[in-house]
C-alpha positions as CSV (number, residue, x, y, z in Angstrom):
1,X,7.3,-32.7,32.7
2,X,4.7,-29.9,31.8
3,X,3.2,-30.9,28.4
4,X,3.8,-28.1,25.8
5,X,0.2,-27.4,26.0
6,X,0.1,-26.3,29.1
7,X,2.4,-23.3,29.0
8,X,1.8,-19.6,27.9
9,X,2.2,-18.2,24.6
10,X,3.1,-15.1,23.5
11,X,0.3,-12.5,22.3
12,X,0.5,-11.8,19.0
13,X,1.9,-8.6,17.7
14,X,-0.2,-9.2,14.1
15,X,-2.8,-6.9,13.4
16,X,-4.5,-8.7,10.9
17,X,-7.8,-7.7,10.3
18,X,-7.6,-4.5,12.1
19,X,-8.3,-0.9,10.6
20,X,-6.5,1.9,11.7
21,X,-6.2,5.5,11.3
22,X,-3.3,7.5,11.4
23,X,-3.6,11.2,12.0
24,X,-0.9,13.2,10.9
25,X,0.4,10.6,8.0
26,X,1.7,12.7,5.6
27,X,5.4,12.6,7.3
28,X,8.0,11.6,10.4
29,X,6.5,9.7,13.5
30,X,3.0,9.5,11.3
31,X,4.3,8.7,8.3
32,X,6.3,5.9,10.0
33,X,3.6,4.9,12.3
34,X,1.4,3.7,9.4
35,X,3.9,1.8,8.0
36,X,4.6,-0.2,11.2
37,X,0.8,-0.8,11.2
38,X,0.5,-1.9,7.8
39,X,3.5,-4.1,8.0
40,X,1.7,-6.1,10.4
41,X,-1.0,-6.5,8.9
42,X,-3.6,-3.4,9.6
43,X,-5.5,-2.2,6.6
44,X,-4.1,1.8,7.7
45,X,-6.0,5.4,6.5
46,X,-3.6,7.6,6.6
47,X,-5.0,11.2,7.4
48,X,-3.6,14.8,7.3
49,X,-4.0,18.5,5.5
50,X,-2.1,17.5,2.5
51,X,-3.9,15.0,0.4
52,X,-1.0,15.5,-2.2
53,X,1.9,13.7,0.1
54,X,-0.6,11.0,1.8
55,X,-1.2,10.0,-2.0
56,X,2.4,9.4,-2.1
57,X,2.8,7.1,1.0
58,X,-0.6,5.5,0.1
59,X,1.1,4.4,-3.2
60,X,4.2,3.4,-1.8
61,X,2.7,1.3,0.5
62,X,0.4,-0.4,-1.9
63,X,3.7,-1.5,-4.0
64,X,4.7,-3.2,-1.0
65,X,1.5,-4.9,-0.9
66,X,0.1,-3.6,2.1
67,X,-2.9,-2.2,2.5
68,X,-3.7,1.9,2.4
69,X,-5.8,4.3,2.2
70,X,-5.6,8.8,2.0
71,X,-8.0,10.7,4.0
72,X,-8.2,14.3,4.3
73,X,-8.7,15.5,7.7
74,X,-7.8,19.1,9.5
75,X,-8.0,18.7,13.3
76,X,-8.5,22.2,13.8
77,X,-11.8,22.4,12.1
78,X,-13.6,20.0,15.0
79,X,-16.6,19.5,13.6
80,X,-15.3,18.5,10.0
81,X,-13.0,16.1,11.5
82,X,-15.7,14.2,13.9
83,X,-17.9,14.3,10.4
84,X,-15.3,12.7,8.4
85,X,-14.2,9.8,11.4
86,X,-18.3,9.3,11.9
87,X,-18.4,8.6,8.0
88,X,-16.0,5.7,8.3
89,X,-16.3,2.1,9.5
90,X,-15.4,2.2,13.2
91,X,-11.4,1.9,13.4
92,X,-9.6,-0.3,16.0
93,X,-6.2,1.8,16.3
94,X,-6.1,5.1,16.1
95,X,-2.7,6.8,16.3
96,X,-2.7,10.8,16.8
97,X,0.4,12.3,15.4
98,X,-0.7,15.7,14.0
99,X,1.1,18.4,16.1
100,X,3.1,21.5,15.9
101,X,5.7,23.0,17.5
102,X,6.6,27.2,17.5
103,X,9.3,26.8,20.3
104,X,10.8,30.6,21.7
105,X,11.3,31.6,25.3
106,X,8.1,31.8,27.2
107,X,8.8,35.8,27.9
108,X,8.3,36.0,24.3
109,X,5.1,33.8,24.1
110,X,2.8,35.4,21.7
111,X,-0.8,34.9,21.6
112,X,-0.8,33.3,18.1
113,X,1.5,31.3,18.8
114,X,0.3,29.7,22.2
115,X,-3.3,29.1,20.4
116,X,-2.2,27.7,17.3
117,X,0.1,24.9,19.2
118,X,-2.5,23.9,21.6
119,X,-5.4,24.2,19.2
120,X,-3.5,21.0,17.4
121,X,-1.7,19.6,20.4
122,X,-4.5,19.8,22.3
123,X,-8.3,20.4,21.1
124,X,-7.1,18.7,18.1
125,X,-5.8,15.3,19.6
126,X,-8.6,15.1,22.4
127,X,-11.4,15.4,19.6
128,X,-10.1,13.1,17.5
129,X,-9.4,10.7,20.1
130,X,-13.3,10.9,21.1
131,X,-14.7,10.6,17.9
132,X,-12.8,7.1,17.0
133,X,-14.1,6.5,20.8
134,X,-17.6,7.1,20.2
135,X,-17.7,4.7,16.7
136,X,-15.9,2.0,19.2
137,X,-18.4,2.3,21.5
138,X,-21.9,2.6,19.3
139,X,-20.6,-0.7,17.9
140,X,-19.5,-2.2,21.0
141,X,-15.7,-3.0,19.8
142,X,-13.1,-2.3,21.5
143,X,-9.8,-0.3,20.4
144,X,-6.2,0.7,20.9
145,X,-6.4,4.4,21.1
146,X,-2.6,6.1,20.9
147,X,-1.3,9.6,21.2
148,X,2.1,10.5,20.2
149,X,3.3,13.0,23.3
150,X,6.4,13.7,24.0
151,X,9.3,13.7,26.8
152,X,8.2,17.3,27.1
153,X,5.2,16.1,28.8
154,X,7.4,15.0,31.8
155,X,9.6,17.4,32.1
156,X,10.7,21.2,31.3
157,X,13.0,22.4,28.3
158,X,14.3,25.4,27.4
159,X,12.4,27.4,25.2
160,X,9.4,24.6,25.0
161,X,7.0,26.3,27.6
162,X,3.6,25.9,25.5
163,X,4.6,22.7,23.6
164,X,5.5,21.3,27.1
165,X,2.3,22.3,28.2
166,X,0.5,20.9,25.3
167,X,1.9,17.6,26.0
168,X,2.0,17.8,29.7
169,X,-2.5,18.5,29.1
170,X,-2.1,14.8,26.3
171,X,-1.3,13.1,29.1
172,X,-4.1,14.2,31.3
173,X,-6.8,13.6,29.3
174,X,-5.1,10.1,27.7
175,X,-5.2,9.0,31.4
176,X,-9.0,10.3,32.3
177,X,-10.0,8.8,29.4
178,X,-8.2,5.4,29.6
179,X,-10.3,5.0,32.9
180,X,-13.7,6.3,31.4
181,X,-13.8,4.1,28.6
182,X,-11.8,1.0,29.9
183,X,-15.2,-1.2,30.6
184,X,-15.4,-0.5,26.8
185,X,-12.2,-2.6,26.5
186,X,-10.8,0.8,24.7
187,X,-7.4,1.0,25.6
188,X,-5.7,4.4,25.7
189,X,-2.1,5.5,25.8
190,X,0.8,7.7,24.9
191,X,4.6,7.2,23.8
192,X,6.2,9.7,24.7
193,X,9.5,9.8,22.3
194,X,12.7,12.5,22.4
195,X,14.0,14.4,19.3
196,X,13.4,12.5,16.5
197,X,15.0,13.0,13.3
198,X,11.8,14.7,11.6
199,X,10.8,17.7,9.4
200,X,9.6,19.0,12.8
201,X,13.1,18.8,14.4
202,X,15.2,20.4,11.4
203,X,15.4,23.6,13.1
204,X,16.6,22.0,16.4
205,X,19.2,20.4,14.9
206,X,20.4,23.3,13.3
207,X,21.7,24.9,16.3
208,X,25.0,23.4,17.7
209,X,24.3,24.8,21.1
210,X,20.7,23.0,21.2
211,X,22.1,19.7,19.5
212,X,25.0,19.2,22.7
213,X,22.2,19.8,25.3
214,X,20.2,16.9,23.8
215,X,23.3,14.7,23.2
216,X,24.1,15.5,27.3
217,X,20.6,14.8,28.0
218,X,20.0,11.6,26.1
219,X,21.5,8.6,28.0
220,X,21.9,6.5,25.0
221,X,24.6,9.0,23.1
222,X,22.6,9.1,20.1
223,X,19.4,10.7,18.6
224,X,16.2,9.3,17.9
225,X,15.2,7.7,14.7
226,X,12.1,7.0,13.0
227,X,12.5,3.4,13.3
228,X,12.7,3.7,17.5
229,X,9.0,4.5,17.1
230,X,7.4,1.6,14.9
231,X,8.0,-1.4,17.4
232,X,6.2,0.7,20.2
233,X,3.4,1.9,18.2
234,X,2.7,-2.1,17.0
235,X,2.9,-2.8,20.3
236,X,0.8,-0.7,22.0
237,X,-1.6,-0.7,19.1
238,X,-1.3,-4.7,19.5
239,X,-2.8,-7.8,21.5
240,X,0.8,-8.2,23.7
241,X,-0.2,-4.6,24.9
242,X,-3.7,-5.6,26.1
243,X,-3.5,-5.0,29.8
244,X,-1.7,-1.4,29.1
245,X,-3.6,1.4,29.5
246,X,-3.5,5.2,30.7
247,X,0.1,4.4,30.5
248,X,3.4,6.7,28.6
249,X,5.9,4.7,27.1
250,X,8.9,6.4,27.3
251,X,11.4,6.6,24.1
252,X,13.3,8.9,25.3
253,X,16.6,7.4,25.4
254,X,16.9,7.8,29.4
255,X,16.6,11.2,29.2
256,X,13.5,11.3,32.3
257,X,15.2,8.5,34.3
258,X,17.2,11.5,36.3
């Protein structure tokens, strides 16, 4: 009979004692993102443009006795935001959910447009992502480094040319970087979720026409929730995720298993 002793136990999915950062915080996959974390136990800043709404979540989440924090942080200004991370104790999770979407068709793709998306999706994530990198490293500690991409980054969709592109470019660098930085014990990985019920997706669901191509697409029959992202961010962002890295995790429903 093998002794109790002898057999494996689960990782924990606590993060007690951990400090995280959140980019993006202020509301949907952020905003739920730092609750998951400071449910289990993280001591979260929350980070994003408006100071005004992060106050809001930082006190909500301080009546449930969790611990939170508000910092102000614009990924487009660069060198602000590496001054801002390089002014703060070195933080073991980072999750990257700033982004923005102007979807149109891509015969229409203006300038503007195409810059301002990948100047958040893109140069903004990858220069976050190296600045918590670079504290991690100076102090020698490792991390869980996690960028919220998208099921756009593995397929096409119509009218998403540049955000697809923007996510499809997360995905390169997470990976590159994940096998740069793994003999740090840095960890770095994407989840990659379809259309969540967000600010960000209002428009989308708006149209009946878009709404019935998801619903056909989307193997589960339903649309995403907020909550379908909070076990896989602890998890990733976790000890049971240790030997995960340069990896998507798909919450897409099914919709890339055809």
């Amino acid at each position: 009979m093998t002794p109790a002793a002898a057999l494996p136990r689960t990782p924990s999915l606590r993060l007690d004692g951990k400090s995280a950062l959140v980019v993006g915080a202020s509301s949907g996959i952020g905003q739920a993102a730092a609750v998951a974390l400071a449910e289990a136990g993280a001591q979260v800043t929350l980070a994003a443009r408006s100071i005004d709404r992060l106050g809001q979540t930082v006190e909500a989440l301080r009546l449930m006795g969790l611990t939170a924090t508000s910092l102000a942080l614009d990924v487009q200004d660069t060198e602000a935001t590496g001054r801002a991370i390089e002014a703060c104790p070195p933080f073991d999770v980072l999750v990257n959910s700033a982004g923005l979407a102007r979807h149109g068709p891509a015969l229409e793709t203006t300038l503007a447009d195409f810059d301002a998306v990948m100047g958040i999706n893109v140069r903004g994530a990858y220069f976050v992502t190296r600045a918590v990198a670079q504290k991690l490293v100076a102090a020698k500690r490792p991390g869980s480094l996690i960028n919220i991409s998208s099921q756009m980054a593995h397929v096409g969709g119509i009218d998403r040319a540049v955000y697809s592109a923007t996510k499809h470019a997360v995905e390169g660098f997470t990976k590159s970087m994940a096998i740069e930085w793994g003999r740090h014990g840095i960890r770095v990985n994407t989840i990659c979720p379809t259309f969540i019920r967000t600010p960000l997706a209002e428009q989308t669901f708006a149209n009946p026409e878009r709404v019935r191509w998801i619903e056909e697409k989307i193997k589960l029959g339903r649309m995403g929730e907020l909550e379908d992202i909070m076990g896989p961010v602890t998890f990733l962002a976790s000890d049971a995720a240790a030997m995960i890295t340069g990896s998507a995790l798909m919450v897409d429903g099914g919709w890339t298993a055809d």
